[in-house]
TORDRENKOL-660829 format. One line per 2 residues: number of its first residue (from 0); their letters; for each residue x, y, z of N, C-alpha, C. Coordinates in Angstrom, 3 decimals. Example, Ala and Ser with C-alpha at 12.3 -4.5 7.8 and 13.67 -1.06 7.14 Angstrom:
REM residues 2
0	AS	13.190/-5.690/7.800/12.300/-4.500/7.800/13.200/-3.300/7.800; 12.850/-2.250/7.080/13.670/-1.060/7.140/12.900/0.030/7.870
This chain:
REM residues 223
0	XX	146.571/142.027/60.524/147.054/140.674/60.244/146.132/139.625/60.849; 145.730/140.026/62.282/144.469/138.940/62.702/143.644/138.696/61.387
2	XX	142.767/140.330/61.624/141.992/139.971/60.795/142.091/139.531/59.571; 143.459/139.427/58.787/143.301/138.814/57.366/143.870/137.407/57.574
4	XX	143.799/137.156/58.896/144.380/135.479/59.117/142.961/134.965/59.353; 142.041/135.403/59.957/140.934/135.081/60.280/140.149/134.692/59.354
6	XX	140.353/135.480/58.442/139.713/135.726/56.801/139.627/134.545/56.349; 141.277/134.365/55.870/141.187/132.870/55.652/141.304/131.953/56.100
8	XX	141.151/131.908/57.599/140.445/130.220/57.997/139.027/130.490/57.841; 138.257/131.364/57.700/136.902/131.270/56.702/136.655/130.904/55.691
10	XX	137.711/131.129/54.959/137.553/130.746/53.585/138.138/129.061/53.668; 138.813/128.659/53.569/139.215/127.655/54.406/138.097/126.511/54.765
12	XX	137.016/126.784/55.954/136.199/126.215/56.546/135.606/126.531/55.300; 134.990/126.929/54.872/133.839/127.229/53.723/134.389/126.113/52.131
14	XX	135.699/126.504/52.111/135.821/125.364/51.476/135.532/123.380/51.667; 135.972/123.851/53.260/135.875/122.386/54.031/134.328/121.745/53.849
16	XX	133.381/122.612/54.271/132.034/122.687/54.465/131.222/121.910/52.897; 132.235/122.837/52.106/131.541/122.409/50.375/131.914/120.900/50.162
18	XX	133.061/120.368/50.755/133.613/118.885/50.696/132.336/118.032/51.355; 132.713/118.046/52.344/131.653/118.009/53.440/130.364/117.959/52.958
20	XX	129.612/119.078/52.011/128.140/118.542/51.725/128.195/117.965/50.100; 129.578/118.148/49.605/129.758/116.730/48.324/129.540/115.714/48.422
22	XX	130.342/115.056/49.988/130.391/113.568/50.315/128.897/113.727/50.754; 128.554/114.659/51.787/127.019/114.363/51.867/126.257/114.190/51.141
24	XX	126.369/114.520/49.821/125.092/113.925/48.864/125.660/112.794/48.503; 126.746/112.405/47.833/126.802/111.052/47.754/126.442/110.337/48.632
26	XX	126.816/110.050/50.207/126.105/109.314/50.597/124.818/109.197/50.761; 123.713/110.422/50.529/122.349/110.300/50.462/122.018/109.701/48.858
28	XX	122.818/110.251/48.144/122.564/109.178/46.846/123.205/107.938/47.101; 123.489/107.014/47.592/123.882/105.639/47.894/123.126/105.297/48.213
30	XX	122.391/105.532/49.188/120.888/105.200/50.549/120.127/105.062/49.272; 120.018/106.082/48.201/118.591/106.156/47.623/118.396/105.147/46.559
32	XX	120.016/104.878/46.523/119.836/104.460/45.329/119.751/102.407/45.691; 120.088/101.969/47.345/119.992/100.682/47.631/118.268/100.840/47.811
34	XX	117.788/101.807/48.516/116.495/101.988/48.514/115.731/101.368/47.111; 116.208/102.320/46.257/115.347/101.840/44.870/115.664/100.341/44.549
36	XX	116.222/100.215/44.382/116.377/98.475/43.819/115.442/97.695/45.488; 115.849/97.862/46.119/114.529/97.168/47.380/112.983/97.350/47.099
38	XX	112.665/98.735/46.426/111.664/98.965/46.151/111.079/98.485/44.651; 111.899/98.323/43.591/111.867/97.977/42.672/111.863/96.449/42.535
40	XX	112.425/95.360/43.569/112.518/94.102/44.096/110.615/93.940/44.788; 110.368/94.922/45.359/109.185/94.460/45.943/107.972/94.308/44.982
42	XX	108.070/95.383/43.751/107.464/95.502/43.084/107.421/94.574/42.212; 108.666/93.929/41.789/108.702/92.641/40.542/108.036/91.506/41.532
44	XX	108.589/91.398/42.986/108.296/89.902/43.319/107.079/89.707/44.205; 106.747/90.874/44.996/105.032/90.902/45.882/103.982/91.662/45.028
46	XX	104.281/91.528/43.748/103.187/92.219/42.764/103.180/94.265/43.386; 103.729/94.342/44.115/103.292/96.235/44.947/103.247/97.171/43.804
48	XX	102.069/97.539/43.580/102.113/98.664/42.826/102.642/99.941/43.233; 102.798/99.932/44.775/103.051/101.234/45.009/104.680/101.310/45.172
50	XX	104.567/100.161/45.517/106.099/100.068/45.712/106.768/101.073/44.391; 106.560/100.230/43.057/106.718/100.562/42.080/106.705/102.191/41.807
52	XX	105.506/102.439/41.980/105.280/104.504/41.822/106.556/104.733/42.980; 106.440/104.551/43.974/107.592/105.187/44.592/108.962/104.674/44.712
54	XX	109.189/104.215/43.597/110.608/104.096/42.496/110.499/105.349/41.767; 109.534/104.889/40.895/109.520/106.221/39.852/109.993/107.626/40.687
56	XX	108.898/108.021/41.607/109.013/109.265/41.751/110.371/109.481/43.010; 111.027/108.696/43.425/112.315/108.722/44.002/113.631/108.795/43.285
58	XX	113.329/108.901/41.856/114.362/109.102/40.843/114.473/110.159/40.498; 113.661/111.165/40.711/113.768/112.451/40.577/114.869/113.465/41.621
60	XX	114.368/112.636/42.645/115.410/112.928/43.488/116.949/112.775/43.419; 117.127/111.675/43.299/118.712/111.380/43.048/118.984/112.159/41.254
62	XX	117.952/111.839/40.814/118.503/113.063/39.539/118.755/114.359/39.396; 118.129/114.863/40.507/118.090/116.521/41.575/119.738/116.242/42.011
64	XX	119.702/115.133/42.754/121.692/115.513/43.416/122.568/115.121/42.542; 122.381/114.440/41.904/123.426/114.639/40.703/123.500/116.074/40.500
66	XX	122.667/116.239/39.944/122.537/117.262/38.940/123.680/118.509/39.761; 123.018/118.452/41.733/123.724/119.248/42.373/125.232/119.300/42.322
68	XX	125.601/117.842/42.106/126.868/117.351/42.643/127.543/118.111/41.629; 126.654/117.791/39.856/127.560/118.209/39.102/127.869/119.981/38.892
70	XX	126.825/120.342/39.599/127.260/122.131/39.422/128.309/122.760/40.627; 128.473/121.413/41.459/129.467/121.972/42.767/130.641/121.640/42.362
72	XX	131.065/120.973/41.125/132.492/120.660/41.105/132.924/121.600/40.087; 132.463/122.569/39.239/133.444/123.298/38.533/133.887/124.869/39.731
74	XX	132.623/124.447/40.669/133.156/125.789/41.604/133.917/125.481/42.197; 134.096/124.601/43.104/135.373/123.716/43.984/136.644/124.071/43.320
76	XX	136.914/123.197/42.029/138.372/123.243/41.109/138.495/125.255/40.810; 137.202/125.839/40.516/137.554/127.115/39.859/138.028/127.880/41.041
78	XX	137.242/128.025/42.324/137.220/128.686/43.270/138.749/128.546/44.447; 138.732/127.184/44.458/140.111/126.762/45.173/140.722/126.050/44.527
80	XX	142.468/125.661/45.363/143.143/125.110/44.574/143.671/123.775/45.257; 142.201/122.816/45.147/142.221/121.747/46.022/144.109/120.738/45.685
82	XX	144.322/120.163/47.288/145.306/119.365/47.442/144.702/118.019/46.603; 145.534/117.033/46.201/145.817/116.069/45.879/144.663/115.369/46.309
84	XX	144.531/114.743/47.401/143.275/114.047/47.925/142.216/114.605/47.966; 142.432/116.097/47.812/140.303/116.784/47.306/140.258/116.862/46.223
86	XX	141.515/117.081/45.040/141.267/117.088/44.218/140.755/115.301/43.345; 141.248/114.295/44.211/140.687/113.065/43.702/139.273/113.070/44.316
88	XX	138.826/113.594/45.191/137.512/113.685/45.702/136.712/114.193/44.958; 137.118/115.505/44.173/136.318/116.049/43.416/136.312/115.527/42.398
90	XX	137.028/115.056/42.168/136.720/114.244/40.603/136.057/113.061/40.584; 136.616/111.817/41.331/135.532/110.927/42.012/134.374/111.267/42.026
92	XX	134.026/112.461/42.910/132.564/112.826/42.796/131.597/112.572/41.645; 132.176/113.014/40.630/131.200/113.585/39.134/130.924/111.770/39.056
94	XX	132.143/111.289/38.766/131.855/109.602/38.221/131.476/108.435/39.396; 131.294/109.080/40.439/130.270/108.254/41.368/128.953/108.832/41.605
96	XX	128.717/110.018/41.226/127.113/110.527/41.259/126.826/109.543/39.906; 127.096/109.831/38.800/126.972/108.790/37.482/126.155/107.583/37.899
98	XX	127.020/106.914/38.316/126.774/105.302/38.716/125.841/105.437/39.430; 125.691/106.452/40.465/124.359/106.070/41.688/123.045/106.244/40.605
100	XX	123.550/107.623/39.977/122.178/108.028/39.395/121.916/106.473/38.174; 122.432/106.257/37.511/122.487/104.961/36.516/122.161/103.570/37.604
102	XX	122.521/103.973/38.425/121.562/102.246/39.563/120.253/102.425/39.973; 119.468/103.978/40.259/118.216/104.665/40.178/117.958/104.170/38.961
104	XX	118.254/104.170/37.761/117.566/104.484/36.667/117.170/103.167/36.090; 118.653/101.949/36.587/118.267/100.423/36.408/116.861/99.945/37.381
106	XX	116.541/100.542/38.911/115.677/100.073/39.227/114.688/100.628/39.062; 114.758/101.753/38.404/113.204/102.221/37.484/112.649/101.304/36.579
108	XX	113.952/100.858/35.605/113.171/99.973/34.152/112.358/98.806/35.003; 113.137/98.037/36.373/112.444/97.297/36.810/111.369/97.241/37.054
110	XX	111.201/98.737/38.132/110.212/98.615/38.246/108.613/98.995/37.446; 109.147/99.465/36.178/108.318/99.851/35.086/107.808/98.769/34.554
112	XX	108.833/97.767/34.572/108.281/96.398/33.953/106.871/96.127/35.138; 106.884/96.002/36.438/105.955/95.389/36.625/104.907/95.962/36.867
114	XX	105.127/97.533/36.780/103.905/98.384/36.861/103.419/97.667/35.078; 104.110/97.923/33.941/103.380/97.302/33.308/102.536/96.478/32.838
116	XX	103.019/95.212/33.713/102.248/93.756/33.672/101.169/94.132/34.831; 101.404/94.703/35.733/100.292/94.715/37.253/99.009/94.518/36.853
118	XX	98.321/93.837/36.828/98.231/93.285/38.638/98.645/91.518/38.243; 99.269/91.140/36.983/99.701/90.187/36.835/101.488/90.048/36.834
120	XX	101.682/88.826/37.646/102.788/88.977/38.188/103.977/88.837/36.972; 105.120/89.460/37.563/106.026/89.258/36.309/106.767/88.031/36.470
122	XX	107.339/87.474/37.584/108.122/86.652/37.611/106.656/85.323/38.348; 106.947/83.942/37.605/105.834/83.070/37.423/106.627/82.282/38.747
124	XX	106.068/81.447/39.109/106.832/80.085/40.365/107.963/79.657/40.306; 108.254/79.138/38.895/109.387/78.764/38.557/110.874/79.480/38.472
126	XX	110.346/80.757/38.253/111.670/81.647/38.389/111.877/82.460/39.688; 110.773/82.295/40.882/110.245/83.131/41.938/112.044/82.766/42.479
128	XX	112.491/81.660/43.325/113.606/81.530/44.101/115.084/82.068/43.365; 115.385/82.072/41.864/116.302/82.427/41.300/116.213/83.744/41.389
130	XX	115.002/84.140/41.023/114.921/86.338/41.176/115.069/86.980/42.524; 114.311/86.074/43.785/114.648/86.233/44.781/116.389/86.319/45.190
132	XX	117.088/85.532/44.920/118.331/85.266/45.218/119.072/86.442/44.370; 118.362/87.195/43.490/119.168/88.079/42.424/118.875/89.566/43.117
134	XX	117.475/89.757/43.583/117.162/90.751/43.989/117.804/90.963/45.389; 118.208/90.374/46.235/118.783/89.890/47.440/119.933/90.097/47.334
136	XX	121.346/89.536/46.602/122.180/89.798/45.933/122.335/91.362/45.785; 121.562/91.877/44.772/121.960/93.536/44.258/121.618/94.316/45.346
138	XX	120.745/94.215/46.363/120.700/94.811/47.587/121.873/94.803/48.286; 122.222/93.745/48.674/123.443/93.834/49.770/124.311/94.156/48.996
140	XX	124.569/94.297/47.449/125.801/94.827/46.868/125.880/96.396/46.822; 124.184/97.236/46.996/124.136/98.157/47.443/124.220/98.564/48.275
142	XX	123.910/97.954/49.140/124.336/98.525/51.088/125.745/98.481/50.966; 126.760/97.838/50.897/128.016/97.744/50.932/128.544/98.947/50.148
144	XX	128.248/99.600/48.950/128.630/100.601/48.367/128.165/102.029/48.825; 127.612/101.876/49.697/126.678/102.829/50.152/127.781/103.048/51.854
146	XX	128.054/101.607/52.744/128.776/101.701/53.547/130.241/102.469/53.248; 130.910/101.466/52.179/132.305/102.212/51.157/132.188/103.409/51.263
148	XX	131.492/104.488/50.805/131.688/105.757/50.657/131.777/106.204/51.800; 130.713/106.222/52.917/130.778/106.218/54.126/132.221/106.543/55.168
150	XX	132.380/105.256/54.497/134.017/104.837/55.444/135.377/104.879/54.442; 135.271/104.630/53.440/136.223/105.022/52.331/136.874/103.946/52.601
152	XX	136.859/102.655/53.337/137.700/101.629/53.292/137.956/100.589/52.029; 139.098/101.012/51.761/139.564/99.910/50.423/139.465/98.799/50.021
154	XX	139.927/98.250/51.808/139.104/96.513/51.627/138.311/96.224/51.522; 137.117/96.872/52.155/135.812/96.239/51.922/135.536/96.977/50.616
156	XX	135.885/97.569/50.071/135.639/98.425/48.844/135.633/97.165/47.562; 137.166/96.765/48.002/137.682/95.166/47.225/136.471/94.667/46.900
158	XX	136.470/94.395/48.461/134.899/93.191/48.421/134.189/93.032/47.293; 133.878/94.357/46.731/132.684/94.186/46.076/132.500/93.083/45.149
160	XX	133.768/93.210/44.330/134.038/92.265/43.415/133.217/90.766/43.676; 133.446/90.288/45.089/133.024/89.323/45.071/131.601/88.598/44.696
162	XX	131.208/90.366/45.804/129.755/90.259/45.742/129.058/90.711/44.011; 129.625/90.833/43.334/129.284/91.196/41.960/129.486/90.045/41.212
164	XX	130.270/88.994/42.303/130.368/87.672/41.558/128.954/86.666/41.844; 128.048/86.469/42.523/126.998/86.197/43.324/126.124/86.918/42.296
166	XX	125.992/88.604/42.166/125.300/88.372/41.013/124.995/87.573/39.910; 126.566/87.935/39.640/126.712/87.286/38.067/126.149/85.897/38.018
168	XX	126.374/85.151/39.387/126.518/83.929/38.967/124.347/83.434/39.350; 123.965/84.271/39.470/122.461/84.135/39.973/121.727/85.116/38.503
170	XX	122.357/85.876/37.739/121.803/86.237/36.741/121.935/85.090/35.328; 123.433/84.241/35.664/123.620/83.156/34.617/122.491/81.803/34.625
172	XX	122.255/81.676/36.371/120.995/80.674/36.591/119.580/81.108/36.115; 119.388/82.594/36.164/118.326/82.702/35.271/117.975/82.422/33.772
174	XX	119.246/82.679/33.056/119.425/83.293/32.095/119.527/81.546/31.366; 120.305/80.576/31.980/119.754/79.098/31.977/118.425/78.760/32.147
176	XX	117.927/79.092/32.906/116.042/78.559/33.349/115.184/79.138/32.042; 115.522/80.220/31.827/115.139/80.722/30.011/114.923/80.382/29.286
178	XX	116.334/79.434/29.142/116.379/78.605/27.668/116.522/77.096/27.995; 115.750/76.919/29.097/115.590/75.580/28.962/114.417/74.670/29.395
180	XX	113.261/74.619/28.621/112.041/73.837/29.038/111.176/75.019/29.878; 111.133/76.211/29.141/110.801/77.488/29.628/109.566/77.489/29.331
182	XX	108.315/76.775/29.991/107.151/76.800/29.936/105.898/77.792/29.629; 106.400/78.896/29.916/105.457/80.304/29.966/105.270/81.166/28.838
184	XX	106.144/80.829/27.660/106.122/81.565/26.448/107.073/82.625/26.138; 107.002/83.451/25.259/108.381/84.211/24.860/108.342/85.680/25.725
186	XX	107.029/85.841/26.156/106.882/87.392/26.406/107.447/87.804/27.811; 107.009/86.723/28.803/107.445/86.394/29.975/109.369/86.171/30.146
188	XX	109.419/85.041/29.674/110.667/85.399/28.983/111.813/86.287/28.744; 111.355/87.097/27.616/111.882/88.610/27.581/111.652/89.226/28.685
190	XX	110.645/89.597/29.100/110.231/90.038/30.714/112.230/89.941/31.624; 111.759/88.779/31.693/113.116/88.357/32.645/114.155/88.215/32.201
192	XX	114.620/88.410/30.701/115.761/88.388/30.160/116.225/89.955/30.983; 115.513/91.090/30.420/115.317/92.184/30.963/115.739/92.418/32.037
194	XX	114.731/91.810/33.072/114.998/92.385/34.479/116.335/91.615/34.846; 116.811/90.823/34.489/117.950/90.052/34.776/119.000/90.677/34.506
196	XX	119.085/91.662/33.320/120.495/92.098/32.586/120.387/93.785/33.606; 118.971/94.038/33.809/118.779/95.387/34.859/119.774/95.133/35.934
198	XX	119.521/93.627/36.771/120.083/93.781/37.232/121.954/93.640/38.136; 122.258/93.028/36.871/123.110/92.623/36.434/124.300/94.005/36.696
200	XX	123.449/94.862/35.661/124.132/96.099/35.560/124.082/96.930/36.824; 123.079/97.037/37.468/123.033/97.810/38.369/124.277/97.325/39.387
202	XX	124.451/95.853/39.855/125.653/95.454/40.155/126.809/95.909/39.828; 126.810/96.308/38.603/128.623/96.230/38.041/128.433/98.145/38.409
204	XX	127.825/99.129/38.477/127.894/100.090/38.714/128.101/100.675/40.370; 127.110/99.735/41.261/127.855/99.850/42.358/129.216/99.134/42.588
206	XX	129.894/98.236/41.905/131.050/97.896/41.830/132.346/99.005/41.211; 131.747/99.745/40.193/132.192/101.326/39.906/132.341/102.245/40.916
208	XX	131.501/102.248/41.680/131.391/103.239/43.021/132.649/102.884/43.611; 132.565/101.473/43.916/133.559/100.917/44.789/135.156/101.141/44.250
210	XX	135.270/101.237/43.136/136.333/101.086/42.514/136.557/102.679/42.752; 136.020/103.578/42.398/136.350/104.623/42.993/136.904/104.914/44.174
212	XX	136.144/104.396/44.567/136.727/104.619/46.743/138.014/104.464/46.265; 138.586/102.899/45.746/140.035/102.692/46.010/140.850/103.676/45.592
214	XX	140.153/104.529/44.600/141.179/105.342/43.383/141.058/106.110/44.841; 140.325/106.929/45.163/140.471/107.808/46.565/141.015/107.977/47.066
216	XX	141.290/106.612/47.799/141.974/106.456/49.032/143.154/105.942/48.712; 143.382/105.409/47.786/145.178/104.877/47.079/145.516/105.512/46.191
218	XX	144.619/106.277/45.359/145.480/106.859/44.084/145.704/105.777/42.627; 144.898/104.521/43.168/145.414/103.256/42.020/144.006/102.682/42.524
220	XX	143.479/102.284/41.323/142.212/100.883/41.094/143.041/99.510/41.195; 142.553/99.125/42.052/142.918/97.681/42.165/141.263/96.430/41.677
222	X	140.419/97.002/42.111/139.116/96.309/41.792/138.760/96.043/40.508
């Protein structure tokens, strides 16, 4: 009887352990994925080419833990018969690897755009303080989603919303400066229609993350 009690608090811990390195990749996909948009920010606005390559090749990575995340959840559900709160964990999981990997993939196009134009800049004088304020913006909306998972706290989870409002409202000032007495021509233009709606989205996906947490930790989306 020891020994088949022993048994299963092995099995048990081993299940615990698999939770345990689920949330651990999400939170290393959170990191990677505020990383990329910083790196993808340096690249549109200090001209960095390298910055740029190491976007690209840091997407491979978070496309590697997805990929992990998604082959650990049919063993989890098949293997055990997770409670209520692992079983929202595990499911959470699949549709917050999603979003991280889809906020990697928004600050790739970015930064593809300016590897394209390099060594000429993408964003001209006139739009330099509005992109700044946008790229600035989707960062701290990534650190915060990146903290959320972390801590699983609901309120600041809330938050996000707000901060997805700061986007919005710094992608609408671009998206005005565009179409109005837009000096530089159409190509430039498009350029930043682009990187604007990149990052736009990448916002509303770490706001997905967030909305998850709440489902998590309450069982109900409030965000």
């Amino acid at each position: 009887m020891r020994r088949a009690g022993g048994g299963v608090r092995v099995s048990r811990d081993t299940y615990g352990e698999q939770l345990d390195r689920l949330t651990g990749l999400l939170a290393v996909m959170s990191r990677d994925a505020a990383a990329a948009i910083r790196g993808a920010s340096s690249a549109l606005l200090q001209v960095d080419r390298d910055a740029a390559e190491a976007v690209l090749c840091g997407d491979a990575l978070l496309d590697a833990r997805r990929a992990e995340v998604e082959e650990m959840i049919p063993l989890l559900l098949a293997r055990h018969q997770p409670v209520a709160s692992d079983l929202r964990l595990v499911l959470c999981a699949m549709r917050i690897a999603g979003d991280l990997e889809r906020m990697g993939d928004l600050a790739v196009h970015i930064a593809k755009i300016a590897l394209m134009r390099h060594p000429v800049a993408v964003v001209p004088p006139l739009a330099s303080a509005v992109l700044t304020t946008l790229a600035a913006a989707a960062a701290r909306i990534a650190d915060k989603a990146a903290v959320v998972l972390a801590t699983r706290d609901s309120l600041d989870a809330m938050q996000l919303g707000l901060d997805d409002d700061e986007v919005d409202a710094a992608h609408a000032s671009l998206l005005s400066l565009l179409v109005s007495a837009w000096p530089y021509g159409i190509e430039p233009a498009i350029d930043l229609a682009l990187v604007g709606r990149y990052y736009e989205r990448f916002a509303d996906h770490a706001v997905n993350v967030a909305r998850q947490v709440v489902y998590l930790v309450t069982g109900d989306i409030r965000l």
